[in-house]
KEVEX-769520 format. One record per residue (C-alpha): x, y, z; residue number from 1; residue in one letter. Coordinates in Angstrom, 1 decimal. Layout:
N
      xx      yy      zz  num  residu
       X       Y       Z  NUM       A
...
// end
This chain:
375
      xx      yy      zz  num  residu
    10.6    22.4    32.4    1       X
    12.1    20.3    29.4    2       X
     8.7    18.1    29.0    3       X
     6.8    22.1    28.8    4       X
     9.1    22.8    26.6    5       X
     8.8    20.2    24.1    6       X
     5.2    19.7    24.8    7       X
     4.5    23.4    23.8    8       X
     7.0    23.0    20.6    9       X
     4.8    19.3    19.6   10       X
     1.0    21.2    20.6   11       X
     2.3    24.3    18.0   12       X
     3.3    21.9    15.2   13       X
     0.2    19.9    15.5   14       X
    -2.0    23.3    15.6   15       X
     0.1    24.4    12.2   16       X
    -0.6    20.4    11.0   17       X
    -4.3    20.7    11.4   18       X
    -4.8    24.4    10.1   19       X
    -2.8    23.2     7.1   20       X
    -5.0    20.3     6.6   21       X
    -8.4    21.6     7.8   22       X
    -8.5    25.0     6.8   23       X
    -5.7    25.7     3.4   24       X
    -7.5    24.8     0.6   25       X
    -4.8    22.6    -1.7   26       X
    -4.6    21.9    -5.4   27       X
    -6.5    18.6    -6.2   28       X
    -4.7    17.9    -9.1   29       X
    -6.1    15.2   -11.9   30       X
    -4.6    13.1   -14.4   31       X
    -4.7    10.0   -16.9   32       X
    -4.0     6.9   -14.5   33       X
    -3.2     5.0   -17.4   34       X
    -0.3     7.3   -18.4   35       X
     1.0     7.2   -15.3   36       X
     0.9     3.7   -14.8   37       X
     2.8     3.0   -18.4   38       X
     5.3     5.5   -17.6   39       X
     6.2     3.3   -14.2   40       X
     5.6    -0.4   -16.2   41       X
     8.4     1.3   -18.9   42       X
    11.3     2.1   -16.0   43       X
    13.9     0.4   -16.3   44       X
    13.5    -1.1   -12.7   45       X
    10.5    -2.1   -10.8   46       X
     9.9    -0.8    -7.9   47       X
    10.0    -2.0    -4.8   48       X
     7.2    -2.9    -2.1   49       X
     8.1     0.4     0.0   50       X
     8.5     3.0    -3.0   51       X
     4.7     1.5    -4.3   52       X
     3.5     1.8    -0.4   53       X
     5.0     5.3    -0.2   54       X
     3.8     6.4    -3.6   55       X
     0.7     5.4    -3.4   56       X
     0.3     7.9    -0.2   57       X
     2.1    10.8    -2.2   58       X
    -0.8    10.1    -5.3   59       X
    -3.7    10.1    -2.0   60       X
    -2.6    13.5    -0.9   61       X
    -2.4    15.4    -4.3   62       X
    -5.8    14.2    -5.3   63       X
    -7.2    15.1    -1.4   64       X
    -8.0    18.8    -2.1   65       X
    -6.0    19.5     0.9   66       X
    -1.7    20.7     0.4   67       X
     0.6    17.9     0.6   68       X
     3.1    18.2     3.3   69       X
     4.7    14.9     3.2   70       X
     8.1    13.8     4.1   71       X
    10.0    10.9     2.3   72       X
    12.5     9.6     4.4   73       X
    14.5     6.4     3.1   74       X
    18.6     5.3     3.2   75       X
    20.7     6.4     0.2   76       X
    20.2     4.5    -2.6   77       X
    16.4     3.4    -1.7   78       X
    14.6     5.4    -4.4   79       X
    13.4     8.3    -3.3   80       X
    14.1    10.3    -6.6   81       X
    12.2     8.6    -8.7   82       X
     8.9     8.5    -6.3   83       X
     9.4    12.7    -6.9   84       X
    10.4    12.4   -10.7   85       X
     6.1    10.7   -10.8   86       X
     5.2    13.0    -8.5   87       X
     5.8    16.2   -10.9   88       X
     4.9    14.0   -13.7   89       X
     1.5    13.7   -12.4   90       X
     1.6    17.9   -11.3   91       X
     3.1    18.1   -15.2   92       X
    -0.4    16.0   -16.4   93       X
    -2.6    17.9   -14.7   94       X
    -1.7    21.3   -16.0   95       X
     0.8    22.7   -13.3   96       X
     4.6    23.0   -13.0   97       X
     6.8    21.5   -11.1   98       X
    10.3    22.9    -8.9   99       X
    12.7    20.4    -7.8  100       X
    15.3    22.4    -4.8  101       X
    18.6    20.8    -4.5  102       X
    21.5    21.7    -2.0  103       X
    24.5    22.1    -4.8  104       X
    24.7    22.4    -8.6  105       X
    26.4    19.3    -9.2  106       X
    23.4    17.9    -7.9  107       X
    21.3    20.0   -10.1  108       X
    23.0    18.9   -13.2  109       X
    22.6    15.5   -11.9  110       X
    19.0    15.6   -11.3  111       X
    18.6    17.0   -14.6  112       X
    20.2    14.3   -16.4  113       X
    18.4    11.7   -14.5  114       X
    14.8    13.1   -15.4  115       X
    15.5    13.4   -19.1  116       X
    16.7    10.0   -19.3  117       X
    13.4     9.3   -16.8  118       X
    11.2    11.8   -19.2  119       X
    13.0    11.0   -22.8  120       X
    10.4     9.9   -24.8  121       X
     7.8    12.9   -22.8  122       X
     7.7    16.2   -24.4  123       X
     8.1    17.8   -21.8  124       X
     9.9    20.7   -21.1  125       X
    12.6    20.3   -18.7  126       X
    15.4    23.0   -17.1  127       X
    18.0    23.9   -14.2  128       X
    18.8    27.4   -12.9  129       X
    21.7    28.1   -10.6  130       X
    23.7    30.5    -9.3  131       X
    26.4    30.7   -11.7  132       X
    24.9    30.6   -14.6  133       X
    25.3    33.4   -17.2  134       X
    22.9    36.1   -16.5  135       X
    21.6    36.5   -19.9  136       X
    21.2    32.6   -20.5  137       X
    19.1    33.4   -16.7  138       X
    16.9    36.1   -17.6  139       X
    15.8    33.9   -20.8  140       X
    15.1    31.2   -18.3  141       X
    13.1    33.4   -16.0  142       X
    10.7    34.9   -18.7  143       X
    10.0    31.4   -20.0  144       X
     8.9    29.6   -16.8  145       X
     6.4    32.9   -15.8  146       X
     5.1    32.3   -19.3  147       X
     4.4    28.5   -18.2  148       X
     6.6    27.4   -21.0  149       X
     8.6    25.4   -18.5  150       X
     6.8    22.3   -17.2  151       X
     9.6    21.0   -14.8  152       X
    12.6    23.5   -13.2  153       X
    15.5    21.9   -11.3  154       X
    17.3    24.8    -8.9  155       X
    19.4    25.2    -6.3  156       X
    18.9    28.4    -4.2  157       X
    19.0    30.5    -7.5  158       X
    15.4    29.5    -7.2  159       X
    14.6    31.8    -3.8  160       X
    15.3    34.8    -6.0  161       X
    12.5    37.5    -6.4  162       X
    12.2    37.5    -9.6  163       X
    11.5    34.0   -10.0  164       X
     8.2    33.3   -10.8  165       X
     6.0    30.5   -11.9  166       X
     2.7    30.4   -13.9  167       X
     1.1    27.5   -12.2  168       X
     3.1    26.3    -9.3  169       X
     1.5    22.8    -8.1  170       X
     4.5    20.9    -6.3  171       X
     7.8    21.4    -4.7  172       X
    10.4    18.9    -3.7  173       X
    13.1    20.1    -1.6  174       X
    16.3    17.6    -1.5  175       X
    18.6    16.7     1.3  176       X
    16.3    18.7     3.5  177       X
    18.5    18.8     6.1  178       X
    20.4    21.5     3.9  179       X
    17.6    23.9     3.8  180       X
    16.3    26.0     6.9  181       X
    12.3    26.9     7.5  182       X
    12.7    30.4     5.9  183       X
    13.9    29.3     2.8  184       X
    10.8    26.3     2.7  185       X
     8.7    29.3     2.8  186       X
    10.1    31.5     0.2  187       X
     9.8    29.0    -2.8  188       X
     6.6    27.8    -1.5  189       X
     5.4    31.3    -1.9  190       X
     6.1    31.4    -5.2  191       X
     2.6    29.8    -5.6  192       X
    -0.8    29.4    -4.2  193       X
    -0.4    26.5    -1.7  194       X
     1.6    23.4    -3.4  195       X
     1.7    21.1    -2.8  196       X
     5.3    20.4    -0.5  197       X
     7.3    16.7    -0.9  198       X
    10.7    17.2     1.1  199       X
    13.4    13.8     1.2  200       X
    15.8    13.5     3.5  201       X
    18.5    10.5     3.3  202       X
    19.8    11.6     7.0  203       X
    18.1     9.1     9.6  204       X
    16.3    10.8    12.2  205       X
    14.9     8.0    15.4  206       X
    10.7     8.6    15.2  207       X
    10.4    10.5    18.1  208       X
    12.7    13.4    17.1  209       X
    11.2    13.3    13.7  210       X
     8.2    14.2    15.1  211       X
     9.2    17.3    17.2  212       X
    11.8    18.4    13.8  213       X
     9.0    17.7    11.1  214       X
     5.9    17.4    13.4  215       X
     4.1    19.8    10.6  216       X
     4.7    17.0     7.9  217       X
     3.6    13.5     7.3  218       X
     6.5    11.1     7.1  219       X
     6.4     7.9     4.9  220       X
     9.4     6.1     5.2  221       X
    11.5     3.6     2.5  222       X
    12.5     1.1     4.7  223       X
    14.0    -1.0     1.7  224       X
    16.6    -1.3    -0.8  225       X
    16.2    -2.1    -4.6  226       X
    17.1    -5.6    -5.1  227       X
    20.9    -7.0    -5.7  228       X
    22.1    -3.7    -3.1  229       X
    25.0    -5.3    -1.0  230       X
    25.2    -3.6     3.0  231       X
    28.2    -1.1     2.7  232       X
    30.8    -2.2     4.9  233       X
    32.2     0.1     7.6  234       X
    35.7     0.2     9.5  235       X
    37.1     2.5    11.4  236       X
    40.6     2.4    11.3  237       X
    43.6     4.7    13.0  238       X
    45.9     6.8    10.6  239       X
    49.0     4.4    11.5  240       X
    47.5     1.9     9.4  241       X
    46.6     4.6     6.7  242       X
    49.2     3.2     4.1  243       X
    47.3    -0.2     4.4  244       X
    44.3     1.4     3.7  245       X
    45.9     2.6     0.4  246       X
    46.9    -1.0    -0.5  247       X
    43.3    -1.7    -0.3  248       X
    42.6     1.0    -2.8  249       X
    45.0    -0.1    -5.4  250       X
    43.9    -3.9    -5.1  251       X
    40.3    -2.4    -5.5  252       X
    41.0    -0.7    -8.5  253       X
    42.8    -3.4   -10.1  254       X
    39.7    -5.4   -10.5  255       X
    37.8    -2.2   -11.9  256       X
    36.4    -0.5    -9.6  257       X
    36.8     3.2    -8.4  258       X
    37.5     5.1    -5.1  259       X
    37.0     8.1    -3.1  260       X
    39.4     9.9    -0.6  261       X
    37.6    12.6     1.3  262       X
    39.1    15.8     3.3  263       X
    37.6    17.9     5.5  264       X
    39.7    21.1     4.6  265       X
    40.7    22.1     1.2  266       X
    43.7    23.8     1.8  267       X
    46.6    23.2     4.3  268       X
    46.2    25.3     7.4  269       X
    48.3    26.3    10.3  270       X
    45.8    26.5    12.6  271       X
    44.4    22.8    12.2  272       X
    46.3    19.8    12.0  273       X
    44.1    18.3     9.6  274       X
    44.5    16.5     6.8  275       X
    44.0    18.6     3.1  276       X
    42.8    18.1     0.1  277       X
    45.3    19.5    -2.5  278       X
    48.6    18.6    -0.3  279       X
    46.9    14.6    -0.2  280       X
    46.3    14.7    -4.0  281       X
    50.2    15.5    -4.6  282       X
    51.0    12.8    -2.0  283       X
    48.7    10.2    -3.4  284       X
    49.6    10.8    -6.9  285       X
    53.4    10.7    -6.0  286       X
    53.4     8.6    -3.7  287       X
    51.1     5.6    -2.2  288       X
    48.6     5.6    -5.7  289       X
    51.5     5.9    -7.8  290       X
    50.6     5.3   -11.3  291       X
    46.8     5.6   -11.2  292       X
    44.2     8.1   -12.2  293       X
    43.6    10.3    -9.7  294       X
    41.6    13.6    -9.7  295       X
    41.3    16.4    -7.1  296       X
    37.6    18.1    -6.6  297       X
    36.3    21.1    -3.8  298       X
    34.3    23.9    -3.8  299       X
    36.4    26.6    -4.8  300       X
    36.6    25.2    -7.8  301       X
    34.8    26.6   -10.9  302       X
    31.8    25.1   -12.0  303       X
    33.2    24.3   -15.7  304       X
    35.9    22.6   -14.0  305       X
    34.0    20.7   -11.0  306       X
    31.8    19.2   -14.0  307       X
    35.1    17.9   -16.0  308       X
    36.4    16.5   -12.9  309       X
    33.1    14.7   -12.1  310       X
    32.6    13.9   -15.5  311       X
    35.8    11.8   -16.3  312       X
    35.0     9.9   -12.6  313       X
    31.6     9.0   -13.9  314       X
    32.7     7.8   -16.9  315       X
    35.4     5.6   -15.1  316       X
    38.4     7.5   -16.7  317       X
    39.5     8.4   -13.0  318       X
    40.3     6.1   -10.6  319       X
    40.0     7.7    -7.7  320       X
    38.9    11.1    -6.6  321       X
    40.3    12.9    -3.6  322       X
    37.4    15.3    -2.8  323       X
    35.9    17.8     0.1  324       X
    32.9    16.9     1.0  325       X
    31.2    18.5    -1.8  326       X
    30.5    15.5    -3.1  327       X
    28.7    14.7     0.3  328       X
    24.8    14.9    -2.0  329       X
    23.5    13.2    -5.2  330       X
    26.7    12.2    -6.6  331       X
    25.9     8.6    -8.0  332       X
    29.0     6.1    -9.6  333       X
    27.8     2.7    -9.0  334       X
    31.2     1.7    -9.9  335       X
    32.6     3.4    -7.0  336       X
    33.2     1.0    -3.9  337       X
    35.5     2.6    -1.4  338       X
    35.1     5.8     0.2  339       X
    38.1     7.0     2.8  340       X
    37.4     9.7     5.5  341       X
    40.2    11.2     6.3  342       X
    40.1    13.0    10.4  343       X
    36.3    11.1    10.5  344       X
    36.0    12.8    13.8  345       X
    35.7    16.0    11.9  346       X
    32.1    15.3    10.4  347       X
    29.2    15.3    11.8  348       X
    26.6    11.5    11.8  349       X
    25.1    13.3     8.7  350       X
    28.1    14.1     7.0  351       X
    29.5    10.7     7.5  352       X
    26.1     9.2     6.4  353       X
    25.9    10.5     3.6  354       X
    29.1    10.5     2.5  355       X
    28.9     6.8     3.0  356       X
    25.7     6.8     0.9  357       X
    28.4     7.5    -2.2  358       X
    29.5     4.3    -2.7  359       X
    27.3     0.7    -2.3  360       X
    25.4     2.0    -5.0  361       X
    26.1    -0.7    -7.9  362       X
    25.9    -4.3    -7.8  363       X
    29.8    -4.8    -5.7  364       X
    30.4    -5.4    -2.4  365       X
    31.3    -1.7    -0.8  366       X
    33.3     0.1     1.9  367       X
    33.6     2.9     4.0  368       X
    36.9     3.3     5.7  369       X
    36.2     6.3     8.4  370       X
    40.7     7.2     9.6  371       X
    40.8     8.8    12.9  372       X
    42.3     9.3    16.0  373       X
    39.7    10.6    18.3  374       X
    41.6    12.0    21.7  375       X
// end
């Protein structure tokens, strides 16, 4: 009865696969080669064996004629922004725009930093809508992108709303697409007459349940990390040795670099016997980190304030950040070497990868220190 069953689920996804690539007629998008291949020679970094490999497949199914529905699967860290920063630079060149979904807004803002510094010498036109964002700056917004004076937009789930509309929608990139459910795939991709679809996903998924989750997409995986990347530690440890762990910390910090202590609740509950975010931030700063910069950052925060917070620890003007896992997505200080799980047993494999995925991302040796006490 299980083999039906997933035999049934694997003949419908192939059926969706081949009506996709045999019978909707996709975009075949056209530009310079040469500008593309000056913008890559002019990065900063060269990219690796695996991004090329994978890009090279992304560039083969925009110019097909048939819709793109490729997934990029890769470790933190491995690149897979920049192969979708090309991507809608090539959609951009070729007289189309661009949408770039992201789970959370500080990912958003992140994103949106990353492509102008990516895009600074382009004129292109660049912007980020989300949820919170005054209404009138929004409806400004809105009106520009349906007038295709928007080449590139950068949303969170702002961009599922009705009345967003696109000129000429040629790709969408969905990040973390674990974080986004079929329904909500289908609602952006509406928003256009069959783009092109690039989804990434840092979460790793063994090959043959990738084919039954994502059976309706090809998969290229990054299966390597940009040069100089050190492997990230991991320990797990039990909370009676949770002072040593803060020792670790301060010796950490002491030759520069920064840390992160994650919670899984915000606030103190009587239900739970978990450990909290605001009640650890007093303890730490009174207490075992003493004397350091420490700053507290969750979701029930407002957005003004989240972006201070995350601001000063980018900059290296905190120390370390006691956070909830909102930080969990796109949040990249390569200065940052330790992360701490508090109650590890709390998150799920996903959560704990990519939390992980916050710190090894600069040329130090990193670690993850998950504290539990699993029954």
């Amino acid at each position: 009865m299980v083999f039906d069953e997933l035999f049934f689920i694997n003949m419908g996804l192939k059926l969706i696969k081949m009506e996709t690539q045999q019978e909707i007629k996709g975009i075949r998008l056209d530009w310079d080669k040469k500008l593309i291949d000056t913008f890559i020679a002019e990065l900063p970094f060269k990219l690796t064996s695996a991004q090329t490999r994978v890009m090279n497949e992304i560039f083969s199914d925009m110019q097909s004629g048939r819709v793109m529905n490729r997934l990029i699967q890769g470790d933190v860290g491995s690149g897979k922004t920049i192969l979708a920063a090309i991507a809608l630079y090539c959609t951009v060149e070729s007289g189309y725009q661009g949408a770039f979904m992201v789970p959370t807004e500080i990912l958003a803002k992140q994103h949106l930093n990353s492509f102008k510094k990516f895009f600074g010498k382009k004129a292109l036109s660049i912007e980020y809508i989300t949820g919170s964002m005054p209404q009138g700056e929004k409806i400004g917004l809105k009106q520009r992108l349906k007038d295709g004076e928007i080449d590139i937009v950068i949303g969170t789930h702002a961009l599922l709303q009705e009345d967003i509309e696109f000129k000429r929608l040629g790709l969408v990139v969905t990040d973390e697409q674990h974080r986004f459910g079929v329904r909500q795939r289908a609602t952006i991709l509406s928003k256009g007459e069959n783009p092109h679809i690039l989804v990434m996903s840092a979460t790793p998924i063994p090959r043959t349940l990738s084919l039954i989750l994502y059976g309706d997409l090809d998969i290229s995986i990054i299966d390597e990390l940009p040069p100089g990347r050190k492997p990230i530690k991991t320990y797990h440890v039990p909370s009676s040795i949770r002072d040593r762990v803060y020792r670790f910390i301060r010796k950490q910090v002491a030759e520069g670099r920064q840390a992160y202590v994650v919670c899984p609740l915000i606030e103190e509950s009587d239900k739970m016997d978990l450990m909290a975010a605001t009640e650890l931030f007093t303890k730490l700063k009174n207490g075992p980190l003493r004397g350091l910069d420490i700053d507290l950052l969750h979701g029930k925060m407002k957005s003004v304030e989240k972006e201070r917070v995350m601001h000063r620890f980018a900059n290296g003007d905190t120390q370390v950040l006691v956070s909830t896992t909102v930080i969990e997505v796109g949040v990249d200080v390569s200065n940052a070497t330790v992360m701490v799980i508090e109650n590890a047993e709390r998150f799920g494999l996903a959560q704990l990868h990519q939390l992980r995925g916050r710190v090894g991302r600069g040329k130090h040796q990193s670690y993850c220190i998950l504290i539990a006490d699993p029954v």
